[in-house]
N, C-alpha and C positions, 0 to 999 in steps of 0.2 A: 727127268731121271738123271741119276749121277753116271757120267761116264769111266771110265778106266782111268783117265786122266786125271778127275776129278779125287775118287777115291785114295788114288798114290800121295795126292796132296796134303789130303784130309791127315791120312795116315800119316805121314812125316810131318805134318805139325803135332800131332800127338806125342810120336816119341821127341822130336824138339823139347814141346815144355814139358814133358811129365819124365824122360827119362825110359831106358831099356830096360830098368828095374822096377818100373812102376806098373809100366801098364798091363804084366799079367794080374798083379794088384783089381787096380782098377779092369780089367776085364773081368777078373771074379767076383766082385761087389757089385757090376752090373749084369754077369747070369746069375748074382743070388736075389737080386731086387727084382727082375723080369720072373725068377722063381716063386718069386712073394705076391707078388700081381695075380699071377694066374692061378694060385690057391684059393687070395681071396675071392677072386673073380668066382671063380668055380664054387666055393660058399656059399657065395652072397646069392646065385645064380639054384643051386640046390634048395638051398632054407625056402628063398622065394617060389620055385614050384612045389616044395611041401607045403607052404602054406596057402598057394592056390589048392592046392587038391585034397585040404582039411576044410577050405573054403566052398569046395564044391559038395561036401560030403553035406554040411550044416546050412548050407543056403537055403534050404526049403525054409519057410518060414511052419510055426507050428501053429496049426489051428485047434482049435477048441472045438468038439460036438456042438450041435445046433442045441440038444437040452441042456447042455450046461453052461449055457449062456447066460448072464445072470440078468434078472429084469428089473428097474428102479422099484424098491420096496415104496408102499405109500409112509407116510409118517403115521408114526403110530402115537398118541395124543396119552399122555399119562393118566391116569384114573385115580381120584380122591375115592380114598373109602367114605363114603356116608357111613354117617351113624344115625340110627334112628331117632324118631324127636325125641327128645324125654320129656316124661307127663311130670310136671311138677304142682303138686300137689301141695298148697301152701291156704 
């Protein structure tokens, strides 16, 4: 853990190199980017239990009735018409 000591340090090299004009700067671009994190977090985090709980809705799988099952037809073989002999008469 950072102690008191620790933190004072931290802090006085910050305004060191960035200046007593900057780092309200930079303190606002870092609570609007920790702003921006937990939106998407919060998104990504929402979308994903909607889409669990469209997932739960449609999981059943759908069966089919037992008579509308369909059964392997057999093949069915073409049919030549016959024609009858003809009597030829010569």
């Amino acid at each position: 853990m950072i102690g008191g000591w620790e933190l004072v340090l931290i802090l006085a090299a910050f305004l060191i190199f960035f200046g007593a004009k900057r780092l309200p700067e930079l303190a606002k671009g870092l609570g609007q980017g920790i702003k921006e994190f937990k939106k998407a977090t919060r998104e990504v985090t929402d979308e994903l239990s909607n889409a669990m709980d469209d997932n739960t809705v449609h999981s059943a799988p759908k069966r089919l009735p037992a008579s509308n099952v369909s059964q392997p037809q057999p093949e069915v073989q073409p049919t030549v018409a016959q024609t009858p002999p003809s009597s030829s008469k010569a």
